[in-house]
C-alpha positions in Angstrom: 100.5 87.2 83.3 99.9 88.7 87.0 97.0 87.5 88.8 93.4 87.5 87.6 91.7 88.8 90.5 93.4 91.8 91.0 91.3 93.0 87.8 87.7 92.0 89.2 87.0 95.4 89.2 88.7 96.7 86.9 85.6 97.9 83.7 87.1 99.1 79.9 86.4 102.8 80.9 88.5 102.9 84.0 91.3 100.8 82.4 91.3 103.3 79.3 91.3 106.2 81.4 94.6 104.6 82.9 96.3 103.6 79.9 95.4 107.6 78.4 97.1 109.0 81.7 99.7 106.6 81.8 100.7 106.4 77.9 100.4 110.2 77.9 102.1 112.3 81.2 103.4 109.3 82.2 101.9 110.2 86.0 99.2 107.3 87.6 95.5 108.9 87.9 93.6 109.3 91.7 91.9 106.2 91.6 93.5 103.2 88.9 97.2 103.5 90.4 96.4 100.5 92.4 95.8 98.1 89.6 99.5 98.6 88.3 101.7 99.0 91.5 104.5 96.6 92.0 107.3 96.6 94.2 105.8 99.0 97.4 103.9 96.3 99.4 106.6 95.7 102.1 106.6 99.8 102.5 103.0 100.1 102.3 102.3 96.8 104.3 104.6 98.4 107.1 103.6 102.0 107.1 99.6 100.7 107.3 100.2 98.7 110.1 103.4 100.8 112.4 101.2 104.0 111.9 97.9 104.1 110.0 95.8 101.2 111.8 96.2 102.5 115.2 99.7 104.8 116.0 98.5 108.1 114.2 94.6 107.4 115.2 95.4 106.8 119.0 97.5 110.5 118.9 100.8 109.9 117.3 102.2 111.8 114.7 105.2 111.0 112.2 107.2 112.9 109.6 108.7 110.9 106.2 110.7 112.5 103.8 110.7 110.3 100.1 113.5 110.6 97.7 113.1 109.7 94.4 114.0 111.2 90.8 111.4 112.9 88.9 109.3 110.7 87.5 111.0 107.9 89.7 107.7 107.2 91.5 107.2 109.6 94.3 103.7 110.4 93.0 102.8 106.6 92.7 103.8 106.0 95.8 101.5 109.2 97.5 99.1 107.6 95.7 99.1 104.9 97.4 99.1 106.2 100.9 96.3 108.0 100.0 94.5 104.4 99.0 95.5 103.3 102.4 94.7 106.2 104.6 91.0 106.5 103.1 90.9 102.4 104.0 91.3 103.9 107.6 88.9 107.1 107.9 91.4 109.3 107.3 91.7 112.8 105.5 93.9 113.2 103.3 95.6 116.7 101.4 97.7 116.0 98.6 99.7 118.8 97.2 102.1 119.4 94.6 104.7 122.5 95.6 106.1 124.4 93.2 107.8 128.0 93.3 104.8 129.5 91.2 101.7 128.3 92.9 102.8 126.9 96.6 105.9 127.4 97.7 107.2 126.1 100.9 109.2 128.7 101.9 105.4 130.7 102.8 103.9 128.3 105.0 100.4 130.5 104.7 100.3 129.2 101.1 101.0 125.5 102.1 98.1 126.0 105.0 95.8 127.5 102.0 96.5 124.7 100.0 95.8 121.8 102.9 93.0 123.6 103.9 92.1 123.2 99.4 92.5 119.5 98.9 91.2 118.2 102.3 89.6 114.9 100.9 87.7 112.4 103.2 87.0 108.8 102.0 85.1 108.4 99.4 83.3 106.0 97.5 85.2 104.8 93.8 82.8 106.7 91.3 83.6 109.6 93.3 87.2 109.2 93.1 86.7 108.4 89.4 84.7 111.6 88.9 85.5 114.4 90.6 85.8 113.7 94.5 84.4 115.9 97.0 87.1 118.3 98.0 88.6 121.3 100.9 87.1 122.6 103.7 83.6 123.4 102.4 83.2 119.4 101.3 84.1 118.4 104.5 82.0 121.0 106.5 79.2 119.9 104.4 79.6 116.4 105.1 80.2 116.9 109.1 76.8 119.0 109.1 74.7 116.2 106.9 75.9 113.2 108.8 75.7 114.9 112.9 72.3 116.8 112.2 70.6 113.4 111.1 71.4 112.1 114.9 70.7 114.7 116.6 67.6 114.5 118.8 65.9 116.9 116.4 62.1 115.9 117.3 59.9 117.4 120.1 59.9 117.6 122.9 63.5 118.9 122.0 64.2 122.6 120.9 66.1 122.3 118.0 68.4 124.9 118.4 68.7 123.6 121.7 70.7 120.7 120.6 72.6 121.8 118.4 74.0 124.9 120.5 74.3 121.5 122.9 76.1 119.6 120.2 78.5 122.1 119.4 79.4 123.1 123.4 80.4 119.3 123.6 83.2 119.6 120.7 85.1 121.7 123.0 88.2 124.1 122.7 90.4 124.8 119.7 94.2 126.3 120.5 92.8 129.2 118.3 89.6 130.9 119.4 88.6 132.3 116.1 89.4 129.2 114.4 86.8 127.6 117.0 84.3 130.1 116.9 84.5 129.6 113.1 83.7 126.0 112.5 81.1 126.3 114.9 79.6 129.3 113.2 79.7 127.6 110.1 77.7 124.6 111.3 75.1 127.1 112.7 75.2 129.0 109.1 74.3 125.6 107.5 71.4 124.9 110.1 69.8 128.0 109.5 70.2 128.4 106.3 72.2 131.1 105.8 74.3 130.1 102.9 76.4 133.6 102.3 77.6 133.4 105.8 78.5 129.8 105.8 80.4 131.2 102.2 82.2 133.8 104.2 83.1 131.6 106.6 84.6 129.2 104.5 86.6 132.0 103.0 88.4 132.9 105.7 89.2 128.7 107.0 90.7 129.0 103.6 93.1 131.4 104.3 91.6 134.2 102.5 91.1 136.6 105.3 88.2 138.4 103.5 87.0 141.8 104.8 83.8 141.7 106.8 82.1 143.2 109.7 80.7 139.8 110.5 83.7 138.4 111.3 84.2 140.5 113.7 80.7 140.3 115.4 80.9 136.1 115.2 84.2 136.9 117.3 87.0 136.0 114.5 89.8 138.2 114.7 93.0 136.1 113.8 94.1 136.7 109.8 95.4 133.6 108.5 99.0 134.6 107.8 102.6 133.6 108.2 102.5 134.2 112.1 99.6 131.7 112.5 99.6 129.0 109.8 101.1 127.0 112.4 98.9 127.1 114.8 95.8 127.0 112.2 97.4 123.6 110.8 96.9 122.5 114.5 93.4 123.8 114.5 92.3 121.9 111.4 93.9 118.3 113.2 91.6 119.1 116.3 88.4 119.8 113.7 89.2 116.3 111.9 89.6 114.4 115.4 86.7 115.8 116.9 84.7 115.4 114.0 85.3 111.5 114.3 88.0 110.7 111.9 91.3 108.7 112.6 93.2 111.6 111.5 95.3 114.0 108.8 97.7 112.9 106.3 99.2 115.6 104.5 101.2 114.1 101.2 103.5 117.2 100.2 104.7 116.6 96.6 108.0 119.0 95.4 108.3 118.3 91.9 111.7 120.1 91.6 114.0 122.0 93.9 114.0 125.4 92.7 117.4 126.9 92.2 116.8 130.7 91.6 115.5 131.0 95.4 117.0 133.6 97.2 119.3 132.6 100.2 116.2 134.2 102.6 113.8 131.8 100.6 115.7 128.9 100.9 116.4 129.8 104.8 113.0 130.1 105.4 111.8 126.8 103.7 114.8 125.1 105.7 113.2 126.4 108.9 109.9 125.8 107.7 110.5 122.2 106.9 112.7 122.0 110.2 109.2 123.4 112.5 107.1 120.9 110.9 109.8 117.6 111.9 109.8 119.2 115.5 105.8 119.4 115.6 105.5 115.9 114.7 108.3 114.6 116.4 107.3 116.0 119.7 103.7 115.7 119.4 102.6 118.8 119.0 100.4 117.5 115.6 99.2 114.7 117.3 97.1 112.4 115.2 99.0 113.9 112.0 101.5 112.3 109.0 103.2 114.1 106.9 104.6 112.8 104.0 107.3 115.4 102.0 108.5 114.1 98.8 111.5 115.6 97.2 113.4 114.6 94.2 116.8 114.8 95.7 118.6 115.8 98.7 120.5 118.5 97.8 118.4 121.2 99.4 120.0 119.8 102.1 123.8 120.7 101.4 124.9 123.7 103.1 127.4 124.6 106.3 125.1 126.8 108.8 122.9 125.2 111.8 119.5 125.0 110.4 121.5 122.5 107.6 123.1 120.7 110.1 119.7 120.7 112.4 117.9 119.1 109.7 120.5 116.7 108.5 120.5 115.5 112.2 116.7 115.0 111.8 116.4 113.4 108.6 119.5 111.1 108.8 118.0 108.1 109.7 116.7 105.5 106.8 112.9 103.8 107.0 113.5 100.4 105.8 110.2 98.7 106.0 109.8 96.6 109.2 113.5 96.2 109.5 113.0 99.9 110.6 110.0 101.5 110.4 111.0 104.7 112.2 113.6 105.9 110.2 112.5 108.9 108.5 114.0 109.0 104.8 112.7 106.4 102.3 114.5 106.1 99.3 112.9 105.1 96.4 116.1 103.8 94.9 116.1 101.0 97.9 112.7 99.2 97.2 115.7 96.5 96.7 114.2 94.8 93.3 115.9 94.2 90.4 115.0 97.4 88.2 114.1 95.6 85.2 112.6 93.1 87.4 110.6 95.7 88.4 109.6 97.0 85.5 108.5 93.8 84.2 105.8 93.1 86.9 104.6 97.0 86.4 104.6 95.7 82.4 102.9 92.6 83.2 99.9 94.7 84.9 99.6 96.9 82.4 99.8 94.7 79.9 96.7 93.3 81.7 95.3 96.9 81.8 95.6 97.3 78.6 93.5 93.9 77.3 90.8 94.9 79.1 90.6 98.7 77.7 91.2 97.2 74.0 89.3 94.1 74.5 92.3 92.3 72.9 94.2 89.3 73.8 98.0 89.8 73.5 100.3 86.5 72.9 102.2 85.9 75.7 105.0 85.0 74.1 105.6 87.6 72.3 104.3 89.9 75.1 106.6 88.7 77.6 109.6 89.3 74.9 108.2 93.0 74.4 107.9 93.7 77.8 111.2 92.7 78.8 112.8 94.8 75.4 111.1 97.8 76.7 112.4 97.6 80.6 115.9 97.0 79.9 116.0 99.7 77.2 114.1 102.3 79.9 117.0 100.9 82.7 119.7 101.9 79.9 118.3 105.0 78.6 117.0 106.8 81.8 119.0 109.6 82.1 119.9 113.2 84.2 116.7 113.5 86.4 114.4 111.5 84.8 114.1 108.0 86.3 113.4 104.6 84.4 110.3 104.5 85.7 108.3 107.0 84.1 110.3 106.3 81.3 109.7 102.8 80.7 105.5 103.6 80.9 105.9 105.9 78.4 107.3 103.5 76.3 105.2 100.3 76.5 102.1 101.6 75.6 103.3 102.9 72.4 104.9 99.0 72.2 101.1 97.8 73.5 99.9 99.6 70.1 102.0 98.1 68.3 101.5 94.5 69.6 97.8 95.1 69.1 98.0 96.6 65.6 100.2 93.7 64.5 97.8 91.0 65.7 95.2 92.4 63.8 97.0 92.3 60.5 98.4 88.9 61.1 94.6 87.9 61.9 93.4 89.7 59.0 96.4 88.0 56.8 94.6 84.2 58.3 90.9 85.4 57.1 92.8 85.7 53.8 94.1 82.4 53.2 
């Protein structure tokens, strides 16, 4: 079942590690998601090549909003924009809102949390492991690979060249922010690790309390009033430090009902000052991907509602319209149990590989197709058939594998 070569490499540890995740949260792991997606090529195939191979790198900026149910594949399919942006030398920051940790209604927090989960491309037993991460990973990385071609060798003066290096990068729309990624650079080439720490405090929004950052010219606190414009900073820093640009992949798990009408107001506007920024260029060489379960955040009479709704009305449908802004997870236009049987088929294959056992297909096929039409009947309320149906067929996968082994023990008998 499926094609062979999509598991070349695909070892026992990795493909255990996926059926654990899967079998267990139901949620696809950072790196692994890839080797079980199915129906999201004509999405992904059309977002790579309208926005991610040269749109977004050359200056553009876009704003999607994805609906889908909880656990109807909104994190899959994050996933795999991630996959796809790293393909193109792009940063990513994935992050998962929620009322307790980052809430969208303070847009401080949601900097903070960009600023956390910066990632830059990586290779696959990082991504297994545990991935280089936030601002400090990626300052680390930008001083390792400039300082090695630099002209560091007499008859240059060091310093020299690296105050002439860091003149060349030019001017942020925040001075302090400016004056701190340069000083952070300088930090790292003289060694002067607590001050590189401090400064790395205060990119992450921290605004510690320091004389120093006074005398190295950083005034600005990192606060409501300028996570804007600090957002705006970090897209310069990525561009001028040579990569294509910043996706940001926001991920609300649920809409949160006990916000107060002020909350709720401000997330609207929130939301509403990040659609204008990218659709008038002000985040250039940004995407920003907000997932939502539903759209009912979005029902109400006053002008910010009807703003947004103006905004956020038009559907993307693949290349039929790739500039429509809502993609609805309920439209991939397959057959749900179809679906559900290719995602079954590949983890099926998943699951062979992690259990070094060989399934009949027979009898697999039958399973599989059990399983997806009971997951399409069952799902209920909030919870898609999706998430659903993985939880299921790896419990059926046990099964499968359990009975094998008794019918083969029942053969060595007779």
């Amino acid at each position: 079942m499926g094609d062979e070569t999509e598991f070349e490499n695909l070892d026992r540890t990795l493909a255990k590690r996926i059926i654990n995740e899967v079998g267990g949260t139901g949620q696809p792991p950072l790196y692994g998601y890839q080797f079980f997606t199915a129906g999201l090529d004509r999405y992904m195939e059309t977002i790579e090549a309208e926005y991610l191979k040269d749109y977004i790198k050359y200056g553009g900026s876009s704003f999607k909003m994805v609906v889908g149910a909880y656990g109807g594949g909104k994190t899959h399919f994050l996933y795999n924009v991630l996959g796809r942006a790293w393909e193109h030398n792009y940063i990513t920051s994935y992050i998962e809102l929620s009322a307790n940790s980052v809430p969208f209604h303070k847009l401080e927090e949601v900097y903070r949390a960009i600023v956390s989960n910066l990632i830059f491309p990586q290779e696959t037993a990082a991504l297994l492991d545990e991935p280089e991460k936030g601002i400090e990973a990626v300052l680390r990385k930008w001083y390792r690979e400039t300082i090695e071609i630099l002209p560091l060798v007499p008859p240059y003066r060091p310093g020299e060249e690296v105050e002439n290096y860091l003149r060349a990068l030019g001017s942020f729309e925040s001075t302090s922010f400016q004056n701190a990624v340069k000083k952070a650079f300088t930090a790292l080439y003289q060694g002067e690790e607590e001050l590189f720490d401090l400064i790395v405090q205060w990119l992450k929004g921290e605004n510690p309390s320091s004389k120093l950052l006074t005398e190295l010219h950083i005034y600005e606190k990192i606060d409501r009033s300028t996570a804007f414009k600090m957002l705006r900073c970090l897209v310069q820093f990525v561009l001028k430090t040579g990569y294509s640009g910043l996706i940001v992949l926001l991920d609300e798990a649920e809409q949160t009902p006990s916000m107060s009408t002020r909350e709720r107001s401000t997330l609207l506007q929130n939301l509403r000052e990040l659609v204008d920024a990218c659709s008038r260029g002000a985040l250039k060489g940004t995407m920003v991907f907000y997932a939502v379960p539903d759209e009912s955040f979005l029902e109400g009479r006053t002008n910010v509602y009807e703003a947004l709704n103006q905004r956020l009305s038009t559907t993307f449908e693949g290349e039929i319209n790739p500039t429509g802004v809502k993609i609805d997870l309920e439209n991939l236009s397959k057959d749900p149990v179809d679906l559900l049987i290719e995602i079954g088929a590949k983890l099926a294959r998943i699951y062979e590989i992690a259990h070094e056992v060989k399934f009949d297909e027979a009898e697999l096929e039958t399973t599989i197709r059990e399983v997806a039409e009971k997951a399409d009947q069952e799902s209920y309320g909030e919870i898609a058939y999706n998430r659903l149906f993985v939880q299921l067929i790896v419990p059926s996968f046990h099964a499968l594998k359990a009975n094998s082994m008794e019918n083969a023990k029942g053969a060595e008998k007779t």
